[in-house]
TIVO-2410 file (N, C-alpha, C; in nm, 3 decimals):
# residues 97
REC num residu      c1      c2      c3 atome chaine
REC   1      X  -0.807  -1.400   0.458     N      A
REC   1      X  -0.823  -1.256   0.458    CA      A
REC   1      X  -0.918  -1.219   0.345     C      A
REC   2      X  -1.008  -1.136   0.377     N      A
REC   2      X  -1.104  -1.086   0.276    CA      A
REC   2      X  -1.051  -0.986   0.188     C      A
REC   3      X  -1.113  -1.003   0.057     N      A
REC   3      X  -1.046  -0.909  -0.041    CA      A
REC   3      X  -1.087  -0.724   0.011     C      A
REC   4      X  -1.168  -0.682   0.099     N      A
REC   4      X  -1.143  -0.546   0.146    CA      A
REC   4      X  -1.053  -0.521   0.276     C      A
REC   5      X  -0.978  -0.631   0.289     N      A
REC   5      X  -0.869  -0.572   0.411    CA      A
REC   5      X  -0.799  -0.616   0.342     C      A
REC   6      X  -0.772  -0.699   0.238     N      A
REC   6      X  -0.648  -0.692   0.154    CA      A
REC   6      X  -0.640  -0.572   0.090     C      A
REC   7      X  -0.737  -0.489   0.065     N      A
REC   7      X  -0.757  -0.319  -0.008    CA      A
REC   7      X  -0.701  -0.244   0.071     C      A
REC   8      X  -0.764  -0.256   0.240     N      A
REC   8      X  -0.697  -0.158   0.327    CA      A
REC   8      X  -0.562  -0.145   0.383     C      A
REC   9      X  -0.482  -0.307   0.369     N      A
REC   9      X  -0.384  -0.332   0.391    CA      A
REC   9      X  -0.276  -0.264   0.340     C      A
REC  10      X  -0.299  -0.315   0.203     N      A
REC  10      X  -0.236  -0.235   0.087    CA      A
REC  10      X  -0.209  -0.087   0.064     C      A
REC  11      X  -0.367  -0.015   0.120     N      A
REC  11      X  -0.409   0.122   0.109    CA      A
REC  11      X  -0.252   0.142   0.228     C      A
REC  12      X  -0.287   0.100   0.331     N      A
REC  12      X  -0.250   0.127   0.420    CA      A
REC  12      X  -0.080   0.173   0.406     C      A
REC  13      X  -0.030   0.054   0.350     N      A
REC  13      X   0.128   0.073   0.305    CA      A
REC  13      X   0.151   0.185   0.177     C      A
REC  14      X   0.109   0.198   0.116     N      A
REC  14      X   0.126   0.311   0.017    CA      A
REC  14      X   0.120   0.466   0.077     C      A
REC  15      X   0.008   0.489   0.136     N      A
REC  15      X  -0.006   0.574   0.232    CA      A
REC  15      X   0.115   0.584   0.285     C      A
REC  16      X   0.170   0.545   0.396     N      A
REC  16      X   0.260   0.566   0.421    CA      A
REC  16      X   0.418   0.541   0.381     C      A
REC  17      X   0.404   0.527   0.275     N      A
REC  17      X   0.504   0.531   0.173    CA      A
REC  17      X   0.528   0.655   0.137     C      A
REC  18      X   0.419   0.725   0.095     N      A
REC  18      X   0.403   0.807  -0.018    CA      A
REC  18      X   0.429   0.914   0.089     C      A
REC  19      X   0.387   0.916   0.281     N      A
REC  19      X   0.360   1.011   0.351    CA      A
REC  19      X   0.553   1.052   0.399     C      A
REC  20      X   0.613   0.918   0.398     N      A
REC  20      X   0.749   0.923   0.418    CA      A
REC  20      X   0.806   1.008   0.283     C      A
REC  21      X   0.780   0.975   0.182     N      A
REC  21      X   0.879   1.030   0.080    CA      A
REC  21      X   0.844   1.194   0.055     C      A
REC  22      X   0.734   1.263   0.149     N      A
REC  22      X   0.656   1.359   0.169    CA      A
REC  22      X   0.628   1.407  -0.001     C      A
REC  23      X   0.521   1.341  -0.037     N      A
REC  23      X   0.474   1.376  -0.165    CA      A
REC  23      X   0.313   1.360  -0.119     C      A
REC  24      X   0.250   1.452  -0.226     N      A
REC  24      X   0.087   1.429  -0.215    CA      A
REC  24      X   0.040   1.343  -0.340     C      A
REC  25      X  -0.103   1.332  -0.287     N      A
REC  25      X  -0.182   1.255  -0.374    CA      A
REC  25      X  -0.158   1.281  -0.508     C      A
REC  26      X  -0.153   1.390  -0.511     N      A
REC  26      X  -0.128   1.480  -0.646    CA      A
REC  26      X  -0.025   1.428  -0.717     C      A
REC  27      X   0.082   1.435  -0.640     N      A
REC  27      X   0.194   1.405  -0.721    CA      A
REC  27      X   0.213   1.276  -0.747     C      A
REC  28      X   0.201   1.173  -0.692     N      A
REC  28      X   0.158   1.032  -0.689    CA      A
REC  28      X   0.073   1.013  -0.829     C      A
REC  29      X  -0.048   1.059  -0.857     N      A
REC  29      X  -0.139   1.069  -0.953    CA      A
REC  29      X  -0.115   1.062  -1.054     C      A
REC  30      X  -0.014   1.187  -1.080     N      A
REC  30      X   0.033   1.255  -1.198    CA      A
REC  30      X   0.122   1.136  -1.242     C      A
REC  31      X   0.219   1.141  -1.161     N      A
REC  31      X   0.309   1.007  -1.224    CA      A
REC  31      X   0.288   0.906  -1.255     C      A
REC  32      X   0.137   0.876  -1.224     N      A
REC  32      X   0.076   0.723  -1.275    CA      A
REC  32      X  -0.036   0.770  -1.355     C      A
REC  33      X  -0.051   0.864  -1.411     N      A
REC  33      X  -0.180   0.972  -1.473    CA      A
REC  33      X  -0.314   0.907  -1.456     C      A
REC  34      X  -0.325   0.924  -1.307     N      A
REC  34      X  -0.456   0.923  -1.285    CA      A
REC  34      X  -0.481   1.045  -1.193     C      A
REC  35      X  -0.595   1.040  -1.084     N      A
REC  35      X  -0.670   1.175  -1.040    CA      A
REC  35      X  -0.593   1.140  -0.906     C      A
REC  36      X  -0.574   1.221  -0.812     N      A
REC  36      X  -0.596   1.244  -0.653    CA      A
REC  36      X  -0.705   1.156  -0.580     C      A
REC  37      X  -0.820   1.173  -0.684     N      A
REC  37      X  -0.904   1.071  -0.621    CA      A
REC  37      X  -0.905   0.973  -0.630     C      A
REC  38      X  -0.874   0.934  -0.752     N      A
REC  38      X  -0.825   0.787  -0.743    CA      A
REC  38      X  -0.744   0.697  -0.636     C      A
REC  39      X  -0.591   0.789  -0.594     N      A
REC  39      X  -0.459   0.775  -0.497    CA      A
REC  39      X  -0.563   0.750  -0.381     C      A
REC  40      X  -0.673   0.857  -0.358     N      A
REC  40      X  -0.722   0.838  -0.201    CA      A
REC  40      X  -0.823   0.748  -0.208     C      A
REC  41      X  -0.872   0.687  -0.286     N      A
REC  41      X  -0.973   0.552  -0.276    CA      A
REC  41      X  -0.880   0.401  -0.240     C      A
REC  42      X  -0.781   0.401  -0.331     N      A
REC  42      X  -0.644   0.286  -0.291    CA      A
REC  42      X  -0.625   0.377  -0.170     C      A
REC  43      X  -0.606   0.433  -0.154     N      A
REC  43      X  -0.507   0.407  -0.009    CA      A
REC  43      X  -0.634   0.411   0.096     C      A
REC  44      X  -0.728   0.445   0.088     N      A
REC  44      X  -0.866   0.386   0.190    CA      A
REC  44      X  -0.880   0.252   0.163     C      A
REC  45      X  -0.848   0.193   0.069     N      A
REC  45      X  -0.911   0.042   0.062    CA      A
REC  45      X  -1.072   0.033   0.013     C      A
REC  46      X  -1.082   0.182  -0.057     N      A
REC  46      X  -1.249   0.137  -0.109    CA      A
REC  46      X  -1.241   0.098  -0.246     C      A
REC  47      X  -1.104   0.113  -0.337     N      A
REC  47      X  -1.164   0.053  -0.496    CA      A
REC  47      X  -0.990  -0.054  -0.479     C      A
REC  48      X  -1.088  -0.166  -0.538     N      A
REC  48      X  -0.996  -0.256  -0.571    CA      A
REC  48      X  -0.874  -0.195  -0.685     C      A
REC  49      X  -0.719  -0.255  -0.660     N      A
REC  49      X  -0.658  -0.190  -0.767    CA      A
REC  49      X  -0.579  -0.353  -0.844     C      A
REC  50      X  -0.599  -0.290  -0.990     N      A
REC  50      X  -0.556  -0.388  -1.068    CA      A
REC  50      X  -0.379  -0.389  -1.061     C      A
REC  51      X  -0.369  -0.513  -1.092     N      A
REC  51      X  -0.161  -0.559  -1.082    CA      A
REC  51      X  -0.093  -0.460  -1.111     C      A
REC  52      X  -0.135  -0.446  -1.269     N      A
REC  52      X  -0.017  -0.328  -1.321    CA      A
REC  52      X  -0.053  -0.203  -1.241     C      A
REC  53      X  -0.136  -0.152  -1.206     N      A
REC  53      X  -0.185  -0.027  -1.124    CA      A
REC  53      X  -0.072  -0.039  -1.014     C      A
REC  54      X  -0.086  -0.123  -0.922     N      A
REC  54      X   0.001  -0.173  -0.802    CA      A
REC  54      X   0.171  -0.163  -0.848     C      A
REC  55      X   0.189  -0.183  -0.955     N      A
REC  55      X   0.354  -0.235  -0.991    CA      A
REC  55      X   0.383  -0.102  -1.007     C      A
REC  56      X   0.297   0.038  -1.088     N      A
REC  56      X   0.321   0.131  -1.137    CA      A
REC  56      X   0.343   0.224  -0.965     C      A
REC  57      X   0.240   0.160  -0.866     N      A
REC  57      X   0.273   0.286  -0.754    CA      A
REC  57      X   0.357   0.228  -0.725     C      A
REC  58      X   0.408   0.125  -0.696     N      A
REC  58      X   0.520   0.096  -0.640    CA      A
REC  58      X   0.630   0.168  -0.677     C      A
REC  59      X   0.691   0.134  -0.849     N      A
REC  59      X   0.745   0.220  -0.913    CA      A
REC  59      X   0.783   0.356  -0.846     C      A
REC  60      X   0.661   0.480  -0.900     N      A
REC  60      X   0.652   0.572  -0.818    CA      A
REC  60      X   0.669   0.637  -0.713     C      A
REC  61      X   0.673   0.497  -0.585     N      A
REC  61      X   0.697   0.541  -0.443    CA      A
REC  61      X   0.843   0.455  -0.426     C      A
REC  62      X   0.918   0.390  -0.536     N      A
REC  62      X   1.025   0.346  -0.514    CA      A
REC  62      X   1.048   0.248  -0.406     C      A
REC  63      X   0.930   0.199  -0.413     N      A
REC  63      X   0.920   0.057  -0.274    CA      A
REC  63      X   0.956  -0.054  -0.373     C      A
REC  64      X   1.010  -0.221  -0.303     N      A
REC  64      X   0.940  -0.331  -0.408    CA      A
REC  64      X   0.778  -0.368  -0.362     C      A
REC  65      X   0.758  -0.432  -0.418     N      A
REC  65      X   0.627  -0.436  -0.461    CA      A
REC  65      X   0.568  -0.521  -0.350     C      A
REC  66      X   0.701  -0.628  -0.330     N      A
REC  66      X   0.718  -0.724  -0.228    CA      A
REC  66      X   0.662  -0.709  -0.111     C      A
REC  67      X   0.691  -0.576  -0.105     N      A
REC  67      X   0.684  -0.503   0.057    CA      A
REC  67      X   0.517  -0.473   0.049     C      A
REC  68      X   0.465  -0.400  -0.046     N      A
REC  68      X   0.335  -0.363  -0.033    CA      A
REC  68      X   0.225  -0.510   0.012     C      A
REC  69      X   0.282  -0.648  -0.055     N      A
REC  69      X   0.194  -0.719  -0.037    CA      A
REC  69      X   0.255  -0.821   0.050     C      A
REC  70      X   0.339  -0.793   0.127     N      A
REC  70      X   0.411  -0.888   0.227    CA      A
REC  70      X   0.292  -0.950   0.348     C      A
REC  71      X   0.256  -1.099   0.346     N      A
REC  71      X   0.225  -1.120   0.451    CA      A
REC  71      X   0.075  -1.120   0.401     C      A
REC  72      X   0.029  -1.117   0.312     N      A
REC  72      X  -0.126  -1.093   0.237    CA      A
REC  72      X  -0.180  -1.262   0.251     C      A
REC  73      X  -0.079  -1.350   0.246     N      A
REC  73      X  -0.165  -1.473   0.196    CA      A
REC  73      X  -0.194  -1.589   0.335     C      A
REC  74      X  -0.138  -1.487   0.416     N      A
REC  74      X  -0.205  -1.556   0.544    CA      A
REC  74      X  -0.288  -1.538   0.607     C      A
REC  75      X  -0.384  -1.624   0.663     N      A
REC  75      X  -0.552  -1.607   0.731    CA      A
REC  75      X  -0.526  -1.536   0.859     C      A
REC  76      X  -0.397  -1.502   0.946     N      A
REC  76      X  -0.432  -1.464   1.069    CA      A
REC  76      X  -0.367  -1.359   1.083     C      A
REC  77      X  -0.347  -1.289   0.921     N      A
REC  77      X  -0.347  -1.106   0.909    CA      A
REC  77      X  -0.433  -1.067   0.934     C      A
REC  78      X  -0.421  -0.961   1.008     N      A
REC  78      X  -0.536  -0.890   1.044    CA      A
REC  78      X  -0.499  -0.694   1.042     C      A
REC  79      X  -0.591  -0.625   0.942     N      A
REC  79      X  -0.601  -0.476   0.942    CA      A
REC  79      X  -0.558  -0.420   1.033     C      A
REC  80      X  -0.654  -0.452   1.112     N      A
REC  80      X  -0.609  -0.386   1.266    CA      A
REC  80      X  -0.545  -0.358   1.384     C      A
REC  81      X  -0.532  -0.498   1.402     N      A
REC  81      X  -0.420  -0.528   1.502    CA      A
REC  81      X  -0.346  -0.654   1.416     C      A
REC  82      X  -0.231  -0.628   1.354     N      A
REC  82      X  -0.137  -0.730   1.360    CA      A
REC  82      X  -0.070  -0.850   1.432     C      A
REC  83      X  -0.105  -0.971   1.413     N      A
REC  83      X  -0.054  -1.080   1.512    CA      A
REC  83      X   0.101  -1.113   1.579     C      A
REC  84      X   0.127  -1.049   1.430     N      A
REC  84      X   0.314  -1.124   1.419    CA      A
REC  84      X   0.390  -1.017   1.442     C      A
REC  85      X   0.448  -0.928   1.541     N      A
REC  85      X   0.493  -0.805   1.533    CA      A
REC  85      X   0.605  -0.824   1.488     C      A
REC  86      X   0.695  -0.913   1.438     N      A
REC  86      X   0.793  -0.937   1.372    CA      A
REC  86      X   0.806  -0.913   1.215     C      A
REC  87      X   0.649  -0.982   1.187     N      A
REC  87      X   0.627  -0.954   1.017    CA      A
REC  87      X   0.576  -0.794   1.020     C      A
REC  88      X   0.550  -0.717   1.072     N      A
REC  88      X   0.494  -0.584   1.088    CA      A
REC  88      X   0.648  -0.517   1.107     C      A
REC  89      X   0.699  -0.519   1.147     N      A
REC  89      X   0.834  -0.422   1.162    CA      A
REC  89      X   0.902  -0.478   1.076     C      A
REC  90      X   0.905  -0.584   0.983     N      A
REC  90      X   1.009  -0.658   0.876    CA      A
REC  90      X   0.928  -0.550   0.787     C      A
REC  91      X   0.785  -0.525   0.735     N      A
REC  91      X   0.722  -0.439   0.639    CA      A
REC  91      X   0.736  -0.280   0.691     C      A
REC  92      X   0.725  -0.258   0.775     N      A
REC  92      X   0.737  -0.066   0.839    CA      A
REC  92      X   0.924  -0.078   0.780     C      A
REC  93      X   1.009  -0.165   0.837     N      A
REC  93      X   1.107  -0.090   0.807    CA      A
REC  93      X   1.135  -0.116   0.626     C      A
REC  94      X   1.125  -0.196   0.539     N      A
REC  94      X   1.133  -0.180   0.372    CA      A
REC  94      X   1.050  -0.056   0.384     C      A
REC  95      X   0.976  -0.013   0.424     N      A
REC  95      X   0.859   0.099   0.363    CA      A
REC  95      X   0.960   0.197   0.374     C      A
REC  96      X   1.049   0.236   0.506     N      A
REC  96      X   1.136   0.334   0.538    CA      A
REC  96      X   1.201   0.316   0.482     C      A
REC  97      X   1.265   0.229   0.401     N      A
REC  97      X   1.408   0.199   0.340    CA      A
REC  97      X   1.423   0.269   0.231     C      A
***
């Protein structure tokens, strides 16, 4: 997996983390004191985010961390369409949890 669908992947689960616990960018931001714009570049997958950055939204969105990067270190993840619909509903439901 290339390091920009590991961005969007990631983007991807926070996003809807953050969309379940119905909070905005904003508020997300604040609690990790950075900008809105920042929140919406991670969760597009256009700026790489450093560890502690990652541990802190997690924090924030009260996920483990586990969940955000579940399933990252295998080659036949894929952004778009998911292979394993088993490992995809094991990560959608921690996100809900």
């Amino acid at each position: 997996m290339r390091g920009q669908d590991i961005y969007r992947l990631i983007g991807r689960r926070l996003r809807l983390r953050r969309r379940l616990l119905d909070m905005t960018q904003g508020q997300v931001a604040a609690q990790c004191g950075l900008t809105f714009q920042q929140i919406q570049k991670y969760e597009a997958g256009i700026t790489a985010m450093p560890l502690a950055r990652l541990v802190a939204l997690a924090e924030v969105l009260g996920t483990p961390i586990e969940v955000l990067v579940q399933g990252l270190c295998c080659d036949d993840v894929s952004t778009d369409e998911p292979r394993d619909s088993r490992q995809t509903l094991s990560v959608a439901r921690e996100l809900v949890a």
